[in-house]
C-alpha positions in Angstrom: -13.1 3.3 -14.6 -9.5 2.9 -13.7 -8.8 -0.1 -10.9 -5.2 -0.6 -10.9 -3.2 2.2 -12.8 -3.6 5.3 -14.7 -0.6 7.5 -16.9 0.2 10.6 -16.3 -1.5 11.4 -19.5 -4.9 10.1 -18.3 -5.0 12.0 -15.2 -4.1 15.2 -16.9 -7.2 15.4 -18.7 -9.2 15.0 -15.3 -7.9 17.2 -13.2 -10.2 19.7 -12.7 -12.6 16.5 -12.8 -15.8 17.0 -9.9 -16.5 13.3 -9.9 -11.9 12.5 -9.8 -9.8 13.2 -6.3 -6.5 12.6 -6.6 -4.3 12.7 -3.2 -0.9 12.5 -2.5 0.5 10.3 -0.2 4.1 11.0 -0.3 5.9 10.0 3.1 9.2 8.9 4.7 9.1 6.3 7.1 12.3 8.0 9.1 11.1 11.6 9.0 6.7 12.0 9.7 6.4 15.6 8.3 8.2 14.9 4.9 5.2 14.4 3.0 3.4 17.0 4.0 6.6 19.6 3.5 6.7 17.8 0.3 3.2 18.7 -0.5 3.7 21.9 0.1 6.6 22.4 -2.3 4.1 21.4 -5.1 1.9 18.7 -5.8 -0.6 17.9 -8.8 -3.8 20.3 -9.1 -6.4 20.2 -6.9 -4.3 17.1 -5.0 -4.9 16.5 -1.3 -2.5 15.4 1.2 -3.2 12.2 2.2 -1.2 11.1 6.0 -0.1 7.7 6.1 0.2 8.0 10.0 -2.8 9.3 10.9 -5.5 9.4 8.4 -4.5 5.7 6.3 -3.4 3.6 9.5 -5.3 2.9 13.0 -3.8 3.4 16.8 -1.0 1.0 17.5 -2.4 -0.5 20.2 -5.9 -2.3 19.9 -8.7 -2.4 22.7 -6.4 -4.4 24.8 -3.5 -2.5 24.7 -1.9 -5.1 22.5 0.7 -3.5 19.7 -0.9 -4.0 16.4 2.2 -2.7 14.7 3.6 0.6 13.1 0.6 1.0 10.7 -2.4 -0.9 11.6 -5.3 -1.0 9.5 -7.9 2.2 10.4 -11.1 2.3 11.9 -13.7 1.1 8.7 -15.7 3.8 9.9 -12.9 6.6 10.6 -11.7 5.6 7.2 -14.8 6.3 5.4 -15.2 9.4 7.3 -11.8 10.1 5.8 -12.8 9.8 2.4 -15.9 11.6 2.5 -14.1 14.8 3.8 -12.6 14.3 0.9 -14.9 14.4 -1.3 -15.0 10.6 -2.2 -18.5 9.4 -3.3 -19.7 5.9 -4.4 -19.2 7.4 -7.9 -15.6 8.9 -7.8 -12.6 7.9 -9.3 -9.8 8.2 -6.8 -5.9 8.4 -7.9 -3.5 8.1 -5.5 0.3 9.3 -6.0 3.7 9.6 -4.2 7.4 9.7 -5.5 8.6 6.6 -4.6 7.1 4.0 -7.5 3.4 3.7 -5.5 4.9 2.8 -2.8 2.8 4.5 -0.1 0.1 5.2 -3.2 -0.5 1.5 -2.9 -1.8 1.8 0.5 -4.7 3.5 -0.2 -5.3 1.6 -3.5 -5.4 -1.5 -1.2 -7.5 0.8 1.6 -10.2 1.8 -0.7 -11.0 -1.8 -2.2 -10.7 -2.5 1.6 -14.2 -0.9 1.9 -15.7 -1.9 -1.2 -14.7 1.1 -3.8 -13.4 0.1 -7.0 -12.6 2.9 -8.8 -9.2 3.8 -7.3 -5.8 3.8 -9.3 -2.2 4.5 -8.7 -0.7 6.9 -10.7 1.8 5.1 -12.5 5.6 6.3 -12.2 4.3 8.7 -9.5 5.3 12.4 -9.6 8.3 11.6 -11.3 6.3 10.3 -14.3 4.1 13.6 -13.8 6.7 16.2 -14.1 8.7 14.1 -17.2 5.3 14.5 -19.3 5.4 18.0 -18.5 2.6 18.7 -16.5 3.2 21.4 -14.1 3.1 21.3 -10.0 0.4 23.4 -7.9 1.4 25.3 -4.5 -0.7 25.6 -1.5 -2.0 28.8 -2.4 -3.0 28.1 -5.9 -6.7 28.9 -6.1 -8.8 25.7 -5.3 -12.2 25.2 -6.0 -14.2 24.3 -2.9 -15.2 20.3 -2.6 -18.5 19.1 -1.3 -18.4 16.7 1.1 -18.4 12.9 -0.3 -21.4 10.3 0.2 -19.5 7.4 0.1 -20.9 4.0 1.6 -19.9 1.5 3.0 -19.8 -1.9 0.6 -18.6 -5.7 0.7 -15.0 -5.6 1.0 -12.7 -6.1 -2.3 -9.6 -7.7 0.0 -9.1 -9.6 2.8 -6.7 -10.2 5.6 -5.1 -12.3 8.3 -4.5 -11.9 11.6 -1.6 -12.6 13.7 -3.1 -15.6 14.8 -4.2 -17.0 12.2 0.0 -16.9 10.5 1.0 -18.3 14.2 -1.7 -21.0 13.1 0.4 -21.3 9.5 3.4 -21.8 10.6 2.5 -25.2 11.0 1.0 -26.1 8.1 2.6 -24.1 5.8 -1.1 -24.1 3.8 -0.3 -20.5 2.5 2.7 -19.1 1.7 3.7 -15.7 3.2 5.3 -13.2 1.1 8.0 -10.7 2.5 7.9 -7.8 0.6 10.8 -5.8 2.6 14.5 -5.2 1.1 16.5 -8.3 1.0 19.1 -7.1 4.1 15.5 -6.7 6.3 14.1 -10.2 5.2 17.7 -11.8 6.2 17.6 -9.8 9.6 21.0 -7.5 8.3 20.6 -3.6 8.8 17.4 -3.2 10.6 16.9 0.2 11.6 13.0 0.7 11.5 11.8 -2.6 14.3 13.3 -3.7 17.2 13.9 -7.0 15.8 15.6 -8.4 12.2 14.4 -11.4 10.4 11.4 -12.6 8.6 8.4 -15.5 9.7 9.6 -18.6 9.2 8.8 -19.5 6.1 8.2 -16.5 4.6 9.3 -16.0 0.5 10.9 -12.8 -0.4 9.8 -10.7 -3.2 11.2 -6.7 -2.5 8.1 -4.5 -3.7 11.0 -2.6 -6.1 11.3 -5.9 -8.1 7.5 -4.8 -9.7 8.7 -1.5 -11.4 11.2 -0.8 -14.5 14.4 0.8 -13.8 12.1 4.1 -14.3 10.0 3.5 -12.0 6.8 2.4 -13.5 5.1 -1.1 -12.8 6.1 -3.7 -15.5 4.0 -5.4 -17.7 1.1 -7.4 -16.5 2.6 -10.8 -19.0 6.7 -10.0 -17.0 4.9 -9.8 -13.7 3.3 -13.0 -14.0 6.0 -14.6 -15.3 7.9 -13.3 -12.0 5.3 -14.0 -9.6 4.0 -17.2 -10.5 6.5 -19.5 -9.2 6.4 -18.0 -5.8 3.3 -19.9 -5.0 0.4 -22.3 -6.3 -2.4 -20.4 -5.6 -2.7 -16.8 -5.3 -5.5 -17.0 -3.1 -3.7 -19.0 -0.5 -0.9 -16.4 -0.2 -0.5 -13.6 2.4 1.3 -10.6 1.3 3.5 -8.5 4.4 6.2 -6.3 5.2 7.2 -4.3 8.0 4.2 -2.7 9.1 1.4 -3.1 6.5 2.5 -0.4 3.8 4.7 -2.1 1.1 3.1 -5.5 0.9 0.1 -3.6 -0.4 2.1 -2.6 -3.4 2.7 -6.4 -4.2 -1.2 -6.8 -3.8 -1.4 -4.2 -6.5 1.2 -5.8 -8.4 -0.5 -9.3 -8.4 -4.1 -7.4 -9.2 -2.1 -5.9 -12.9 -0.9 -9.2 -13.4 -4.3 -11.1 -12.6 -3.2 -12.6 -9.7 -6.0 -11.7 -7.8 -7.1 -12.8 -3.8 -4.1 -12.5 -1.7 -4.7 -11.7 1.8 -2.8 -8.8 3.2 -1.7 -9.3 7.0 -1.7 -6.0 8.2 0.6 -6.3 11.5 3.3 -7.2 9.3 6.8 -7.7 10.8 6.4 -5.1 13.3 3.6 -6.6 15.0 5.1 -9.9 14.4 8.3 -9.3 16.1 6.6 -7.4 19.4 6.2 -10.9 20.6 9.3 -12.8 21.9 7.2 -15.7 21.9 7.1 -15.4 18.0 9.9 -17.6 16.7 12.4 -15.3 13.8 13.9 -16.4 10.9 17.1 -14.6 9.1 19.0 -15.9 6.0 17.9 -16.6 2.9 15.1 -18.4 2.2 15.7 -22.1 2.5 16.1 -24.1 -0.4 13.0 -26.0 -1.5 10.5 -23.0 0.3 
């Protein structure tokens, strides 16, 4: 079973796997149809195209008409219905992929722990790492065999998150510390083109999701990510990972589970949410010293 990453290599072998699904989840946050136009152009065998905008996030506004942010968390139950059209059962190995060093990949990873399933790997180095071991790309009209419908159940969650409230609630006690895993310009509230608003939570550590991958793209070792992570908090289970909308801080998460780091909570609102409300106070700089 693969939980956090899988080589190129490894995946080859499966696949034409029944009991593997491997989706791509290749996306640009600027330009919606990318992915799927990507897709298109080729993809690995058998691959599905997995949406980030419609089939791995929720409607923006909740019941109440309240903005949840650019990516809210899915329906539990749409999202299982998801997977099962997909062919996921309780017994599948899922590997998720993009081109841009897990980060959208991570996303599901994070999605399918959400609901309990285990088996669930990012494909490490992405298609980039795919194509450089020589394994070749499929088109749309490749031949595909047909896949039977998944079974897969619902079971305890593997994750957990916060809520809006409850980092309002932390600002002051600073019990947990938030992690911003957003581009160092976005954290300091310089060149924000994506939310209405720049800056960070008070508070908030930076720690850019690129800093977990080698210059060629592939995650770094689980002893160097330790080392890197460690002193960004005392207890990995009183941290909360975020970003702008949900997406990136997932790929810390998956970071933190390769270097045994495990029980972060993931606040799913993110900046986007967070800066909806005026009321919310904003932070920009760097962090402070001594935070």
């Amino acid at each position: 079973m693969y939980t956090t990453l899988i080589s190129a290599a490894d995946l080859a072998g499966h696949v034409s796997d029944s009991g593997w699904v491997s989706l791509d989840c290749r996306h640009d946050l600027l330009n919606p149809d990318a992915g799927r136009d990507a897709f298109a152009a080729g993809h690995i065998q058998n691959a599905q195209f997995a949406n980030i905008d419609t089939d791995l996030s929720g409607a923006k506004a909740g019941p109440d008409g309240v903005f949840r942010g650019r990516h809210p968390l899915p329906a539990r139950a749409a999202l299982i219905e998801t997977l099962r059209a997909w062919g996921i059962s309780d017994d599948t190995q899922v590997v998720a992929y993009d081109a841009h060093g897990g980060m959208f990949a991570a996303r599901l990873w994070w999605l399918l722990r959400w609901v309990g399933h285990r088996a669930v790997a990012v494909l490490d180095g992405g298609l980039a790492a795919w194509q450089a071991a020589g394994q070749p790309l499929a088109i749309p009209m490749t031949p595909v065999a047909p896949r039977a419908r998944g079974t897969l159940t619902e079971r305890p969650s593997l994750t957990s998150t916060v809520s809006v409230d409850d980092v309002v609630a932390n600002l002051a006690t600073q019990a947990r510390t938030v992690v911003d895993a957003r581009a160092a310009d976005r954290y300091r509230g310089e060149n924000e083109t994506i939310d209405p608003v720049g800056g960070h939570i008070p508070g908030a550590r930076h720690r850019f999701f690129k800093d977990n991958l080698t210059p060629e793209g592939r995650f770094k070792e689980a002893a160097q990510l330790k080392a890197e992570w460690t002193p960004l908090f005392a207890s990995a289970p009183q941290a909360i990972m975020q970003c702008g909308s949900g997406v990136t801080a997932c790929h810390n998460l998956l970071a933190l589970e390769v270097a045994g780091l495990t029980g972060a909570a993931l606040y799913p609102g993110s900046w986007s949410e967070w800066c909806a409300d005026a009321a919310r106070p904003v932070a920009t700089g760097d962090t402070p010293a001594g935070n």
